[in-house]
C-alpha positions in Angstrom: -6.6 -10.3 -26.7 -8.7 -8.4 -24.2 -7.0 -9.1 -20.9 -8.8 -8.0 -17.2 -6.7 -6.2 -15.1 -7.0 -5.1 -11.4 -5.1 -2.3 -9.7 -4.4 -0.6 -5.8 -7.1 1.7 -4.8 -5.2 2.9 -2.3 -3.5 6.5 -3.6 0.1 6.7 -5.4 0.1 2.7 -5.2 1.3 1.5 -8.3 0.4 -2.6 -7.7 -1.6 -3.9 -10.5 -2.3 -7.8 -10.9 -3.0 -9.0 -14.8 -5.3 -12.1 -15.7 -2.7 -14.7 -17.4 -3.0 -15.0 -21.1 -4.1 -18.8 -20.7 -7.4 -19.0 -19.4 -7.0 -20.9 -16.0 -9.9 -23.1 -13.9 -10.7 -20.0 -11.8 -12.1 -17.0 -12.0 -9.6 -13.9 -12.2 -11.8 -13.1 -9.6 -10.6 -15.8 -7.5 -7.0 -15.7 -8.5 -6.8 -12.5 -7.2 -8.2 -13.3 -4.0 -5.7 -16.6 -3.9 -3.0 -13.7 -4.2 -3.5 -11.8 -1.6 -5.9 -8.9 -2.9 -8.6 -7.8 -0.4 -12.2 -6.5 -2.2 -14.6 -5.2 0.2 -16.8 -2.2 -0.3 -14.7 1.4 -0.9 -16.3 2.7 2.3 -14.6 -0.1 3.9 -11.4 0.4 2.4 -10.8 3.2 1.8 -11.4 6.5 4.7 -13.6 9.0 3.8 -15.3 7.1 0.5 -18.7 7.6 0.8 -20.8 4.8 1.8 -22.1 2.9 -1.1 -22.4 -0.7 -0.7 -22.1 -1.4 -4.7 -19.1 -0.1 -4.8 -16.1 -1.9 -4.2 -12.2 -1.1 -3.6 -8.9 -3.0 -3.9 -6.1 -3.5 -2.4 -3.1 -5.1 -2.9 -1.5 -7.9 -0.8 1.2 -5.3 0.7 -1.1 -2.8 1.6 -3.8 -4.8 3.2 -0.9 -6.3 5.4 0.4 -2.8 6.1 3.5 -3.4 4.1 2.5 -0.8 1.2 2.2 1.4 -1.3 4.0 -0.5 -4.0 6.4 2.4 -5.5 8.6 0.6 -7.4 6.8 -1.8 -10.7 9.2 -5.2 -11.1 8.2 -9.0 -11.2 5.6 -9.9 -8.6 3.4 -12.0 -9.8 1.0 -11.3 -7.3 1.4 -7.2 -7.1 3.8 -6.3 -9.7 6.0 -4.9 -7.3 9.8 -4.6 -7.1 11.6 -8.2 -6.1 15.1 -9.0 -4.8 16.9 -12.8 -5.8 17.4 -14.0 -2.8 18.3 -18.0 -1.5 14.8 -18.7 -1.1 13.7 -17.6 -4.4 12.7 -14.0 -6.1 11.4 -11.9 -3.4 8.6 -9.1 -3.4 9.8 -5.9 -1.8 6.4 -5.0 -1.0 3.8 -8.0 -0.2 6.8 -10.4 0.4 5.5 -13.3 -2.0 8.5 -15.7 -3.0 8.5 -17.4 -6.4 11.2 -20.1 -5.6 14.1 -20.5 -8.0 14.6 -22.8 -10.8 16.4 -26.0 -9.4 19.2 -25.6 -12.0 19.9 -22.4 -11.8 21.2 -22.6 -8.4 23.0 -25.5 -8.8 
């Protein structure tokens, strides 16, 4: 199975955000967007890209909120970044997205 994939333009970020294996009711376009993923035009983006309108850049929930480059690769859904267990739930590193715990687990 082909699989679409979109990763950081911004340099020596490693994020990357794969479309799920079951097709969903949105676009991969539009889950990425739900997650936190910014697409704009690279000149935009990304300083000193040459303007071309039809060309467009990505980033990744952590750097578009300042919180980036992703260095580490772990188990964020949303950027594939490094996370931490913590109370709440399983904790990015980098964009900060928590995937809350299993009820029983904790218990």
């Amino acid at each position: 199975m082909i699989r679409n994939a979109v990763t950081c333009d911004r340099e020596d970020c490693l994020a990357l955000c794969l479309e799920p294996r079951e097709p969903e009711n949105a676009r991969f376009g539009e889950m990425i967007v739900e997650a936190g993923w910014v697409v704009r035009p690279a000149a935009a983006v990304l300083p000193g890209y040459p303007a071309a309108p039809d060309v467009l850049a990505h980033l990744c929930p952590a750097c578009a909120a300042g919180r980036g480059p992703v260095l580490e690769r772990g188990e964020c859904p949303a950027c594939a970044g490094k996370t931490e267990d913590l109370e709440s739930g399983s904790t990015c590193h980098y964009c900060r997205k928590v995937v809350p715990h299993l009820a029983d687990k904790w218990c």
